[in-house]
C-alpha positions as CSV (number, residue, x, y, z in Angstrom):
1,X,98.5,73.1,126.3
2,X,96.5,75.0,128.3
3,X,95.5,74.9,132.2
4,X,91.9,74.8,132.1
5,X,90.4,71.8,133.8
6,X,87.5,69.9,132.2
7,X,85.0,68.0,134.8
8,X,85.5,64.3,133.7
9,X,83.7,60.9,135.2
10,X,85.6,58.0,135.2
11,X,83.9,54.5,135.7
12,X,85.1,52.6,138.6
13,X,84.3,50.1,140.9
14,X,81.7,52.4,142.4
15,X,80.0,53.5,139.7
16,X,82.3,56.3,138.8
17,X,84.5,59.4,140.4
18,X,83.8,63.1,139.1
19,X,87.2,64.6,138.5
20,X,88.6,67.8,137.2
21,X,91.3,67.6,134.9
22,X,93.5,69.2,132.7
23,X,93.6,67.9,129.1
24,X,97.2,67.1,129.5
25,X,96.5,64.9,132.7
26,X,93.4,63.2,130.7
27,X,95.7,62.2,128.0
28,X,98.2,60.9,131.0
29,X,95.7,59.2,132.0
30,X,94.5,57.7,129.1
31,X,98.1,56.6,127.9
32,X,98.9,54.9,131.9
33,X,95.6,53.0,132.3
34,X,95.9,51.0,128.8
35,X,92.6,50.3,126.9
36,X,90.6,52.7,128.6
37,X,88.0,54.8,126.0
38,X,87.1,58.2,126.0
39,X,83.8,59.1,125.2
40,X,83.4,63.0,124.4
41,X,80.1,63.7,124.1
42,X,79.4,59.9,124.1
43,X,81.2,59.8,120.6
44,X,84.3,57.0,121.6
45,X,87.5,59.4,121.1
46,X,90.8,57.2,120.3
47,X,93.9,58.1,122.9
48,X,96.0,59.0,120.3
49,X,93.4,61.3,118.9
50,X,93.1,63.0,122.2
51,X,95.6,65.7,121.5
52,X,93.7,67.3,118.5
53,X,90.0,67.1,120.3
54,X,88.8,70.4,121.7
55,X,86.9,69.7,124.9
56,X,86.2,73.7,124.6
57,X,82.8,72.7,122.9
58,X,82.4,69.3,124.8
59,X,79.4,69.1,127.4
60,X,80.2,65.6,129.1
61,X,83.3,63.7,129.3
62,X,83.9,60.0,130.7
63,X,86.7,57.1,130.8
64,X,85.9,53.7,131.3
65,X,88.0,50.6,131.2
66,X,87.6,49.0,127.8
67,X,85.3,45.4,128.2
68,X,87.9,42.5,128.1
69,X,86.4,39.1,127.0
70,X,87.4,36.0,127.8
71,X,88.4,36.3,131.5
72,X,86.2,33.4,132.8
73,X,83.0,31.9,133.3
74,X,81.5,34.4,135.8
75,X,82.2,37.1,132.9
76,X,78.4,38.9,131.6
77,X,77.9,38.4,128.0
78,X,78.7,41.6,125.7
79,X,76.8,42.7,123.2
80,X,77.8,45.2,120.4
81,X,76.1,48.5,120.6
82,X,75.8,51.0,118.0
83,X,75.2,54.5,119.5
84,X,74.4,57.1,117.0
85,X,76.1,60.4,117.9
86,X,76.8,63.7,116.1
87,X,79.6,61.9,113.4
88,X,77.4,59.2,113.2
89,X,77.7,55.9,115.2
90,X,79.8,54.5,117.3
91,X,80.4,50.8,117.9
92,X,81.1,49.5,121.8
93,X,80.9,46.5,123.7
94,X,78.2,46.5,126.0
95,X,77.0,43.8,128.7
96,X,73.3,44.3,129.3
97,X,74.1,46.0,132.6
98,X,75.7,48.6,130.8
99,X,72.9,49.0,127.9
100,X,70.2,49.3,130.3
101,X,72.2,52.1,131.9
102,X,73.0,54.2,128.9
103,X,69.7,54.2,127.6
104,X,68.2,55.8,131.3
105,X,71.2,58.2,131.3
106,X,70.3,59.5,127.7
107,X,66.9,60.5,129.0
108,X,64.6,58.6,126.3
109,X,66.7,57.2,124.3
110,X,65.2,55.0,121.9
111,X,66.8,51.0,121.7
112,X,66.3,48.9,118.8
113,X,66.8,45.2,118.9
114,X,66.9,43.6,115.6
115,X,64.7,46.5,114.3
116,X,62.1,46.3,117.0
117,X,61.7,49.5,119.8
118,X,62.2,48.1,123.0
119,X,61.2,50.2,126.4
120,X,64.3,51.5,128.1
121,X,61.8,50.1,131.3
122,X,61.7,46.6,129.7
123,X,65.3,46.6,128.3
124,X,66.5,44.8,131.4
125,X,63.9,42.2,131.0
126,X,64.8,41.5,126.7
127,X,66.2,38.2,125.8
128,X,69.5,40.0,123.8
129,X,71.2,36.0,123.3
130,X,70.2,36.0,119.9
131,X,70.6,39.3,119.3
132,X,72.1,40.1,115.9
133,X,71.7,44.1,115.9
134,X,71.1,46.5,118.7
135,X,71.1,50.0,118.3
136,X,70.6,52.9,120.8
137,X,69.7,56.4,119.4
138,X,68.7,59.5,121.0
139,X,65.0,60.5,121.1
140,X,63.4,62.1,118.1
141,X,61.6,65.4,119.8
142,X,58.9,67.1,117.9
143,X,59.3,71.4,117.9
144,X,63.0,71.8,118.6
């Protein structure tokens, strides 16, 4: 494989650390911290599809640790979150933390709950508990 480093964010307690890596190291990394996902171009890349990704073309990659549930009462509520990409969608767990953060990092992204546009400014104020289908698609921009 080849030697040229990639800038990668991976999520920590801090909010995430800006890295450079090599693709071999990213896939070390991925296989040593266990249930981590890769997002390449926020499409969710499996670790053992890692190898045959070309990160030539990609413009943003990040690791965070996957969202465990069940840990204890103090744990946020999840939420699953389809996020339409290039291949599609993907499907992630989400608390509302995490949704209200993806939507102001994908300048204007557009979040439907149950079918109804809500404000990325008054996501963080939305009742999600009965929630049955949230989605989280990128802006439609008129003249590109």
């Amino acid at each position: 494989m080849s030697s040229k480093k990639y800038i990668v964010e991976i999520a920590d307690a801090t909010g995430h650390s800006v890295v450079e890596m090599t693709k071999t190291e990213l896939i070390d990394q991925a296989s040593k911290s266990q249930g981590s996902w890769i997002f390449v171009d926020n499409r969710m890349v499996a670790a053992d599809e890692l190898e045959n990704t070309d990160f030539d073309a990609a413009q943003h990659i990040r690791m965070v640790p996957a969202l465990q549930a069940g840990k204890g009462p103090s744990e946020e509520t999840t939420y699953t979150v389809e996020i339409a990409d290039a291949t599609g969608h993907s499907v992630v767990e989400m608390t509302k933390n995490e949704i209200v953060e993806q939507a102001k990092q994908q300048s204007g992204a557009w979040v439907f709950v149950d079918n109804c546009m809500v404000a990325t400014d008054a996501l963080a104020n939305t009742d999600l508990s009965q929630a049955q289908h949230i989605r989280m698609v990128p802006a439609l921009l008129a003249g590109q």
